[in-house]
C-alpha positions in Angstrom: 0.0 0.0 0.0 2.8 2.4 0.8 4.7 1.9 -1.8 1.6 2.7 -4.6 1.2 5.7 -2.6 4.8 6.4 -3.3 4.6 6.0 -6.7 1.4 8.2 -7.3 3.5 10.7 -5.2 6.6 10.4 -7.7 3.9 10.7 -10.7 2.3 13.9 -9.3 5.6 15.6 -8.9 6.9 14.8 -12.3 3.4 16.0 -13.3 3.4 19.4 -11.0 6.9 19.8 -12.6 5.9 19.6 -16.1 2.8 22.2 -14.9 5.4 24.5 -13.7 7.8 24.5 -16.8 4.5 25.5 -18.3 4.0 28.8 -16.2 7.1 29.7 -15.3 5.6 32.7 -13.8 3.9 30.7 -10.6 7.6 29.1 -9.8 7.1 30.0 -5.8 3.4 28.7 -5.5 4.9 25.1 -6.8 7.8 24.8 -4.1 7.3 23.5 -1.3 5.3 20.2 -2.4 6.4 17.0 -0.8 5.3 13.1 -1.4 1.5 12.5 0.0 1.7 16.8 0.1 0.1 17.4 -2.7 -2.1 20.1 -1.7 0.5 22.0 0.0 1.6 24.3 -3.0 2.9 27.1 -1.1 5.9 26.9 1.2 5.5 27.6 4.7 1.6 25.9 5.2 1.9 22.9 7.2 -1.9 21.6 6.6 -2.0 19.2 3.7 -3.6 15.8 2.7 -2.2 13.0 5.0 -2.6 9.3 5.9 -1.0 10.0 8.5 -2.7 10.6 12.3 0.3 12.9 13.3 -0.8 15.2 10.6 -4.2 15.5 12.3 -3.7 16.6 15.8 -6.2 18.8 17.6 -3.6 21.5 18.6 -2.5 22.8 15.3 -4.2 26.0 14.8 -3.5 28.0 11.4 -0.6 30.2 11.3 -1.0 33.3 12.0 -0.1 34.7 8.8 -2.1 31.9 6.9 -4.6 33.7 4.6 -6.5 30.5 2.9 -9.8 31.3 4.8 -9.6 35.0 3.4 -8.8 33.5 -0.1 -12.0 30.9 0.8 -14.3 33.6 1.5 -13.4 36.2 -1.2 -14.1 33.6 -3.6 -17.1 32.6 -2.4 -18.4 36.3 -2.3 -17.6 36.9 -5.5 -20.3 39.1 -7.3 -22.0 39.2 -4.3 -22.9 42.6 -2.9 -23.1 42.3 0.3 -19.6 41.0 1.5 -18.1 43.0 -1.0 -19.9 46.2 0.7 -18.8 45.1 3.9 -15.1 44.0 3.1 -14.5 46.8 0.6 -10.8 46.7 -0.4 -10.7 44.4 -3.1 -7.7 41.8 -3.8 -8.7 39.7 -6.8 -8.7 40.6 -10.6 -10.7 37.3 -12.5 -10.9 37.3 -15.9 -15.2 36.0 -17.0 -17.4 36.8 -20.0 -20.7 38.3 -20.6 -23.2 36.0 -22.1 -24.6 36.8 -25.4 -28.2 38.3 -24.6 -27.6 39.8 -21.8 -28.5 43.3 -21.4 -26.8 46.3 -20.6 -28.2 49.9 -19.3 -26.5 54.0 -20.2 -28.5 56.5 -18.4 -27.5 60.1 -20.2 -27.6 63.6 -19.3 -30.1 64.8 -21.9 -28.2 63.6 -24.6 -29.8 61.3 -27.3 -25.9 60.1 -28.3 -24.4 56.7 -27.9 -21.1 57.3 -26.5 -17.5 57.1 -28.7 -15.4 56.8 -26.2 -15.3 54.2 -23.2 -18.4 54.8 -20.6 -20.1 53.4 -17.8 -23.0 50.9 -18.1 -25.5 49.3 -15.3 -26.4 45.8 -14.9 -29.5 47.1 -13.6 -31.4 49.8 -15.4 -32.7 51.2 -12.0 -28.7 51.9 -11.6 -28.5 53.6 -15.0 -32.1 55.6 -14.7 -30.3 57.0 -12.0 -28.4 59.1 -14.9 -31.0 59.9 -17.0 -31.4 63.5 -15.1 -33.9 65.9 -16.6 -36.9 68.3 -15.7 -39.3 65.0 -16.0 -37.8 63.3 -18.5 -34.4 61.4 -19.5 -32.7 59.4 -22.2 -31.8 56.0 -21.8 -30.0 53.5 -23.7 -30.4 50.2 -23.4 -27.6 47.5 -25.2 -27.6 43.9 -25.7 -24.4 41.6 -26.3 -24.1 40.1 -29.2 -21.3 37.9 -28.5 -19.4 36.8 -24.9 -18.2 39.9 -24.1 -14.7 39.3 -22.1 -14.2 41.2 -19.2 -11.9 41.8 -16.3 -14.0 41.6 -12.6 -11.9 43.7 -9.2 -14.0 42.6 -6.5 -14.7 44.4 -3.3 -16.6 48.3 -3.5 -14.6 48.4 -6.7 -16.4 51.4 -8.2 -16.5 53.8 -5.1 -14.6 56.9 -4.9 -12.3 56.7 -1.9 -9.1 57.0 -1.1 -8.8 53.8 1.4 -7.8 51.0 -0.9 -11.1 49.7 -3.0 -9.5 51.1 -5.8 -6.4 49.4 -5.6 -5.9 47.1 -7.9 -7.7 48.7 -10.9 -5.0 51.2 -10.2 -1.6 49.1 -10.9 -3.3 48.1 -14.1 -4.1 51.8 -15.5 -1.0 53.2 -13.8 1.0 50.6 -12.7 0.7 51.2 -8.7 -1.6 51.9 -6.5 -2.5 55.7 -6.3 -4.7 57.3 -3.9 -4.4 60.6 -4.6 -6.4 59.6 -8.2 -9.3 58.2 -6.2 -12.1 60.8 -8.1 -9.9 60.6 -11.6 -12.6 58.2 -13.2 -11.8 59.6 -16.9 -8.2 59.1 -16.8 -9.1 55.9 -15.5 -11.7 54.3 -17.6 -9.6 55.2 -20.6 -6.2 54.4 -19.2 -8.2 50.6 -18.4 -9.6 50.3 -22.0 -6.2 51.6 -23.3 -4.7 49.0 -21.6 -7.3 46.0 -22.1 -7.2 46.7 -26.3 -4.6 45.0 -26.9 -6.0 41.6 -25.2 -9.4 42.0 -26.4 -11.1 43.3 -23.4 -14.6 44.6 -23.7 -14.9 46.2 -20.4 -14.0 45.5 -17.0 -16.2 44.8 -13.9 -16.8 46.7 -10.7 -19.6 47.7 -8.1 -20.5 49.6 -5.7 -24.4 50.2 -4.9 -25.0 47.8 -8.0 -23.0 46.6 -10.6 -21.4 48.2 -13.4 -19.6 46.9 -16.7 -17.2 50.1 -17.5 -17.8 49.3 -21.4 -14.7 50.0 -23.6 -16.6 50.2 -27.1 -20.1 51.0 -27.4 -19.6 49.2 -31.2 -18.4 46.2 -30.2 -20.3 43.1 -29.3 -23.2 45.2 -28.6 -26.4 46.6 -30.7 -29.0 48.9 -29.7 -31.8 47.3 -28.2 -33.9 51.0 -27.7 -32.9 54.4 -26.9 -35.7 56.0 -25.4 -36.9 59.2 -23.7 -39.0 58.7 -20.7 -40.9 59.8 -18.2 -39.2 60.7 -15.2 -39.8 62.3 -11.7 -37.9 65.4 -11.3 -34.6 65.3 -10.4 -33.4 67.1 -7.3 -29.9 66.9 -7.3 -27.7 69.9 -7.7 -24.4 70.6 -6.9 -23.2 71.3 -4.4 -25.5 69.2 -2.9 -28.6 70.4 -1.0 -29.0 70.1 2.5 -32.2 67.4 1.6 -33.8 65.9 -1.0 -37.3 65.6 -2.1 -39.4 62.3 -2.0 -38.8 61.6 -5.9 -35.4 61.6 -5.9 -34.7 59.4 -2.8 -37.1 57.0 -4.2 -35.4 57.0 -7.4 -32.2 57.2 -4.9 -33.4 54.0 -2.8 -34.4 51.6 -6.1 -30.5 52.0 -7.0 -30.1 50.3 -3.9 -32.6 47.9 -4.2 -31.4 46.9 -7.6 -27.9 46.1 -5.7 -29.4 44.7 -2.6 -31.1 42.0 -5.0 -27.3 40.2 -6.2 -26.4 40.3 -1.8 -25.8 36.7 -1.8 -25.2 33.7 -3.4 -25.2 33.6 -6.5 -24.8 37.4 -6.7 -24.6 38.8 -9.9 -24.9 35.8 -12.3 -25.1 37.4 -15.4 -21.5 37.7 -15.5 -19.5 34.2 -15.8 -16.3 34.4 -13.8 -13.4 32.0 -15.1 -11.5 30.8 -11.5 -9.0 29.0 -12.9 -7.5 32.3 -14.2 -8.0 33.9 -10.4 -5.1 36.5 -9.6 -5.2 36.9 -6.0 -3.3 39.0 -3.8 -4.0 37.2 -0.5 -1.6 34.8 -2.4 1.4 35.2 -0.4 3.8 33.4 -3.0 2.5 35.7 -5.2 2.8 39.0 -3.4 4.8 38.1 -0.5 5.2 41.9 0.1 2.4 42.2 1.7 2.5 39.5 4.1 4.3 42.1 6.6 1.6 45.2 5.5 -1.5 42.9 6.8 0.0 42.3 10.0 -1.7 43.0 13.1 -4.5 44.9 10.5 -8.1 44.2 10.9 -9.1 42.8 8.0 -11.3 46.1 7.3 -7.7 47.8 6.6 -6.1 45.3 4.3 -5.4 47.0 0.8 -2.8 46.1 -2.1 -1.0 49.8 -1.1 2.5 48.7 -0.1 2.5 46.2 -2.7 6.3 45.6 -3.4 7.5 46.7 -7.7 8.5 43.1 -7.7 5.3 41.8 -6.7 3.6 44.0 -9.3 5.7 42.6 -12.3 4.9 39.2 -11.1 0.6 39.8 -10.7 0.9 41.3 -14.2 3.0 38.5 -15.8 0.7 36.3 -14.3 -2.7 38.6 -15.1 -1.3 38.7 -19.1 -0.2 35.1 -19.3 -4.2 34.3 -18.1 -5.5 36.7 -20.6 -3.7 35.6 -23.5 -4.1 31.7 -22.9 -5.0 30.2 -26.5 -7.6 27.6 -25.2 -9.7 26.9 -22.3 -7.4 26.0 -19.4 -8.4 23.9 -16.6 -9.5 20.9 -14.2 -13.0 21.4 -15.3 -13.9 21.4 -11.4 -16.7 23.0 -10.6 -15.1 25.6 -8.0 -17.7 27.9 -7.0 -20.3 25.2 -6.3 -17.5 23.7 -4.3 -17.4 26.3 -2.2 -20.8 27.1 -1.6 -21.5 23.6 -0.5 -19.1 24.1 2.6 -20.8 27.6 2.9 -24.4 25.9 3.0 -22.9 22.9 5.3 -21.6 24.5 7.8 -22.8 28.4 8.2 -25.9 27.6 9.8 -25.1 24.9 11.8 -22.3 27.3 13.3 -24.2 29.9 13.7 -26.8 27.5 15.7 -23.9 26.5 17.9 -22.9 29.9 18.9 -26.9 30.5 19.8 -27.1 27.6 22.2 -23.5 28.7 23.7 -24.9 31.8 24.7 -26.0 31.1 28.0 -25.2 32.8 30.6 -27.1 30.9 33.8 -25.3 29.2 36.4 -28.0 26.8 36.9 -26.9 23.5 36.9 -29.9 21.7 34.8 -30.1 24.6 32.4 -26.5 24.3 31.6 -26.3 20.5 31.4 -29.3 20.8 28.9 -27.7 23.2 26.2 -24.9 21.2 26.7 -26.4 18.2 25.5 -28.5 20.2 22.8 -24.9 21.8 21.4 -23.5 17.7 22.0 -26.3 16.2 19.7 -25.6 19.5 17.3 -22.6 19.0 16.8 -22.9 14.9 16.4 -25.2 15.6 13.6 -22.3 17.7 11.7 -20.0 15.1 11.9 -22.4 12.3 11.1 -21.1 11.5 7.7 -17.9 10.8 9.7 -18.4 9.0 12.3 -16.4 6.0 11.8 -18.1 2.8 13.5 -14.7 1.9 14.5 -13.9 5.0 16.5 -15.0 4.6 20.1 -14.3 7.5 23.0 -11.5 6.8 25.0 -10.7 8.6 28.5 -6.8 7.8 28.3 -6.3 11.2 30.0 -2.4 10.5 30.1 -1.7 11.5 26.9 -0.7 15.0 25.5 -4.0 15.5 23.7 -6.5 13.7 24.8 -9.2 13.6 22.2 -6.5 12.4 19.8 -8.5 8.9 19.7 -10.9 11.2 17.3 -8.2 12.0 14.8 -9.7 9.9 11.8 -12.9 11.4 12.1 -11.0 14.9 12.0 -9.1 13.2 9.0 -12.3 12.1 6.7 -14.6 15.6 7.7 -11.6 17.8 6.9 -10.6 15.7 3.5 -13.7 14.2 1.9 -14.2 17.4 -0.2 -11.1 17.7 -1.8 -8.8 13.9 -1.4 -10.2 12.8 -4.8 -9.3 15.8 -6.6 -5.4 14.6 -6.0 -6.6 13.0 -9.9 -6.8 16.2 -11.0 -4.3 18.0 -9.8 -2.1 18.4 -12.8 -4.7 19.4 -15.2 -5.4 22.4 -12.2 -4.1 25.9 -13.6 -2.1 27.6 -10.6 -4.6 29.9 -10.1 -7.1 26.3 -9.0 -4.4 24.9 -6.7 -4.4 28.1 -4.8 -8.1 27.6 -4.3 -7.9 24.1 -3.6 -5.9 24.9 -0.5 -7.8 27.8 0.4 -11.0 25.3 0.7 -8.6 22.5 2.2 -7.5 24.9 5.2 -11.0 25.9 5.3 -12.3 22.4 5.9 -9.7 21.7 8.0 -9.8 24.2 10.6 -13.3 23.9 10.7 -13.3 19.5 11.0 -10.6 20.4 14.0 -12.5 22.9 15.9 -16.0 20.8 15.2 -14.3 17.8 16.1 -12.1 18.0 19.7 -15.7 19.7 20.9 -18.1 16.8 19.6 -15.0 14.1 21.1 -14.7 16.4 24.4 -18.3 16.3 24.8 -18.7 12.7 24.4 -15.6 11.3 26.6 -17.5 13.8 29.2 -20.4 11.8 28.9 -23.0 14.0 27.2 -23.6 12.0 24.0 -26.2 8.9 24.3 -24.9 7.6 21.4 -21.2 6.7 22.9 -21.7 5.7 26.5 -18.3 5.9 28.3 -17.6 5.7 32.5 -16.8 8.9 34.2 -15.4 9.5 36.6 -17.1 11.4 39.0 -19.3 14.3 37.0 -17.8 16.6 34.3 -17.4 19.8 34.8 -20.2 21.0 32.2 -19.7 25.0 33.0 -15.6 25.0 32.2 -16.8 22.6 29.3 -19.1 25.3 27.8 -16.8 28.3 28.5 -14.4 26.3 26.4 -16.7 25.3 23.7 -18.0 29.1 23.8 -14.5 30.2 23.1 -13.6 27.5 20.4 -17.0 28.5 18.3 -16.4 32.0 18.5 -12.6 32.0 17.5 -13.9 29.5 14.8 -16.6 31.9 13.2 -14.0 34.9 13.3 -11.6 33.5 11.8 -14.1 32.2 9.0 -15.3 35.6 9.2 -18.7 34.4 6.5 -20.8 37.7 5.7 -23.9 35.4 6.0 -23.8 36.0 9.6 -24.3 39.6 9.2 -27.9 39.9 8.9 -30.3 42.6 10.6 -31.2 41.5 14.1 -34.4 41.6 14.9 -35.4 40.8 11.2 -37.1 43.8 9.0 -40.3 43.8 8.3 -42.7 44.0 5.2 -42.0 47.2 4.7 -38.4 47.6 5.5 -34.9 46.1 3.5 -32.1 45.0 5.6 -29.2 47.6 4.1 -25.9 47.8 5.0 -24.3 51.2 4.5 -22.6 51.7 1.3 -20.8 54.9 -0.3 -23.2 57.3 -0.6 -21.1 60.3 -2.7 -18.7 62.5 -1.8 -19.9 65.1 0.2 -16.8 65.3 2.4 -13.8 64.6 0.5 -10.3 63.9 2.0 -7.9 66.2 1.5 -4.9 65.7 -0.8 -1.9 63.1 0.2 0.6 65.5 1.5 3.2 64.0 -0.5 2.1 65.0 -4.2 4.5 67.1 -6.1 2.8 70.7 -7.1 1.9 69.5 -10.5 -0.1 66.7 -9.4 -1.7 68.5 -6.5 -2.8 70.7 -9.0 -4.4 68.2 -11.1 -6.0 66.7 -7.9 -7.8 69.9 -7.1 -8.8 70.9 -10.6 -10.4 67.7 -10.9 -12.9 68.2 -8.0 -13.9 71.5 -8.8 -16.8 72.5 -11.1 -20.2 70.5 -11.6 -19.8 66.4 -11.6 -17.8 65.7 -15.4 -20.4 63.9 -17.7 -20.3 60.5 -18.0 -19.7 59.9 -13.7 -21.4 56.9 -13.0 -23.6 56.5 -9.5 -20.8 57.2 -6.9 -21.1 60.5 -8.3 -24.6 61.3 -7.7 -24.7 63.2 -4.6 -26.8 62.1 -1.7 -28.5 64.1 1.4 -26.6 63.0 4.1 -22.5 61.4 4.7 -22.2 57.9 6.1 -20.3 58.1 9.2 -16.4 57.5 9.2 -16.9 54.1 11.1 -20.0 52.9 9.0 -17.7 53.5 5.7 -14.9 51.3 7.6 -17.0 48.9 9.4 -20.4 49.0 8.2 -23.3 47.4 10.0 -26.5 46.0 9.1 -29.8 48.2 9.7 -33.4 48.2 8.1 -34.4 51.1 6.0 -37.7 51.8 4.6 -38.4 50.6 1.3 -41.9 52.9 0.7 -41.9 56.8 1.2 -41.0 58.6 3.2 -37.3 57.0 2.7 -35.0 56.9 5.7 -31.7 56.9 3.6 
């Protein structure tokens, strides 16, 4: 048996090799791979497929630097608006299409002509509407593609106008780094993309911010006019500089924007652009932008951004970014990596979230305690049902080191059945899957370790009727709980899921559970202090004056400023979806 492992380990490397000779570009994401490893493609993780118990003991926590669950989740938010509202500092550029058919929406100024140059369109005509401004009327253009249409998706509050890093990435691909002090230049920028993007065939590139929005390239090409219409519209009370309120039109018109973007919050999100994950680029890869291992450090993940991003690190994302672009042919395991995904999502969010509910106690009655106990017991024995092996039995050996080590092959099957098949596959995986297979393998993992010392804690203390073992004397089920309290709460932060945010209590019939987005810039930051005087000049010159034409909806300006800490840290509250608006 060993020795057939062996040799499917020697195959795999010479396999892996022949992959990397192939992208030469991804050399640091392939060292570090050893025999029965294979999942380990990036030095300095220590979790990997193993037949081996050693590899599964309960005391290996993640490293602290480890970034797989952030990789996890981002991909699993992908064109969803919700987590990319809360977590708005985008790290992923992935390359999709547009399917033919689908619709695209140009609200314009009073003008009755279709754009030459590149321009902003909505997924959503209640996005684009917003743009159609007149005295009771507006024009608005309505496009349908008439082939895939490839674009280029930044994830994250990609189309927003601040300074604090959701800009990021589109900004080393107009201008080659990160600049801030270009957060309004939205001109410069939508040409300096398409500029860019010509030369690979890009039709547009992907963002969002209170909906989604394709910043089209060429309004002639893969598109045809489906209508351009004038309608009838409510008047339009913005002005600027803004008023001190609105009227009830135009924060109706103001809250169906939002409404529009509230409908993509969550899985699927947005489906009516076709991301391709095998070409992911990812800078919470830390082979591939190892620079900014040391800027994350001791951040809240609210404050992570690309800014810092090493010049090295920037050649190698673009290498890597043109190399995914230009590919001749379809690339690729063929594994189905978003479903993947959202099956651990769906397995596992509700059941945590359940646990930390019957955790929450805080009585120091006896009974009470000793009841939720066994509720959160049987809780978690249904998780791990599909892996309870009938050959595992609870032990009390106390005089070992870890003593719920007897449970290590049910930690073993939870944290591997996902993934141990797809060993097959590996060498037909780009680089771009074997960075997501071990983001969803350290998911798994930590979440079959944490899920599995409490179920085999609880059950060698004697709360599970379905393993009897002799105590003895009575377990201490307070100290139990505190520690199970703990472990689920560590567990859920480090997962950090955005389907735990939700309104609390739930909004009613007349309500929609909103979590604060950028509503314009009313207050704008003032200049970095480090711009030379030619490009302080431009800065300033480009904020003053009426909003340029062609500004898509973070340019519209709204009645009121979102607090400092909402923008950072936004949480969940219920606005009013029928007049009068609460916005």
């Amino acid at each position: 048996m060993r020795s057939r492992f062996l040799v499917a380990a020697l195959s795999l490397g010479s396999a892996a090799r022949a992959l990397h000779d192939q992208f030469p570009i991804t050399t640091t994401v392939e060292t570090g791979a050893r025999p029965l490893d294979v999942t380990s493609l990036n030095p300095g993780h220590r979790h990997s497929i193993s037949f081996n118990n050693e590899q599964w003991k309960f005391d290996e926590c993640p490293l602290e630097n480890a970034t797989g669950n952030l990789i996890f989740d981002t991909v699993h938010s992908f064109l969803q608006h919700w987590p990319n509202t809360r977590y708005r500092n985008g790290h992923n550029i992935v390359p999709g299409v547009i399917p033919i058919g689908t619709l695209l929406y140009h609200g314009t100024n009073g003008s009755q002509t279709i754009p030459s140059e590149p321009e902003w369109t909505a997924m959503d005509p209640e996005h684009s509407i917003f743009f159609s401004r007149g005295n009771g009327s507006g024009w608005h253009l309505t496009l349908a593609a008439t082939r895939p249409l490839k674009v280029l998706y930044f994830d994250g509050s990609s189309a927003a106008k601040l300074s604090e890093g959701n800009l990021d990435m589109q900004d080393i691909i107009a201008w080659g780094e990160p600049r801030p002090e270009r957060f309004f230049d939205e001109r410069d920028r939508i040409d300096d993309l398409c500029a860019w993007g010509k030369g690979f065939g890009i039709d547009g590139f992907v963002r969002m911010e209170m909906s989604f929005e394709v910043m089209l390239c060429d309004f002639t090409a893969g598109v045809e006019v489906v209508s351009f219409v004038r309608l009838t519209l409510p008047r339009d009370d913005r002005s600027f500089p803004p008023t001190a309120s609105l009227d009830s039109d135009t924060l109706n018109r103001t809250f169906e924007v939002l409404h529009a973007g509230s409908w993509h919050n969550h899985y699927p999100g947005d489906s009516r652009i076709v991301l391709d994950l095998t070409g992911l680029i990812s800078l919470y890869d830390t082979a591939l932008a190892p620079s900014l291992v040391p800027v994350r450090t001791g951040l809240e993940r609210y404050n992570h951004r690309v800014l810092g991003i090493s010049s090295n690190d920037i050649s190698r994302m673009m290498r890597k970014l043109i190399e995914v672009i230009t590919r001749p042919r379809p690339a690729g395991s063929g594994t189905d990596w978003k479903t993947l995904i959202h099956v651990v999502v769906d397995r596992y969010a509700d059941r945590l979230e359940l646990m930390q509910y019957l955790l929450n106690v805080t009585s120091s009655d006896s009974r009470e305690l000793l009841q939720r106990a066994k509720l959160a017991q049987t809780q978690l024995r249904v998780m791990l049902t599909p892996y309870l092996l009938h050959s595992i039995v609870p032990s009390t050996d106390t005089s070992g080191v870890d003593v719920s080590q007897w449970a290590s092959p049910i930690f073993r099957l939870c944290a591997t059945t996902h993934t141990s098949k797809m060993i097959k596959q590996i060498s037909l995986m780009t680089s771009s899957e074997r960075l997501v297979l071990k983001a969803v393998e350290d998911t798994t993992r930590e979440i079959c370790r944490v899920t599995t010392k409490m179920w085999a804690d609880g059950a060698t203390s004697g709360l599970d009727t379905f393993f009897p073992v002799e105590l003895n004397g009575k377990p201490d089920v307070a100290q139990l709980m505190n520690d199970w309290r703990h472990d689920i709460e560590k567990l859920m932060s480090w997962l950090d899921w955005s389907v735990w945010i939700k309104c609390r209590p739930a909004c009613g019939p007349e309500e929609m559970c909103y979590l604060p987005t950028w509503d314009g810039p009313l207050k704008r930051p003032p200049p970095p202090q480090n711009l030379t005087d030619a490009s302080e000049t431009k800065y300033r010159a480009d904020r003053v004056g009426p909003p340029t034409k062609g500004l898509d909806i973070a340019d519209a300006h709204f009645s009121s400023v979102t607090p400092p800490e909402d923008l950072r840290r936004p949480q969940p509250r219920c606005i009013r979806r029928l007049q009068p608006h609460d916005l």
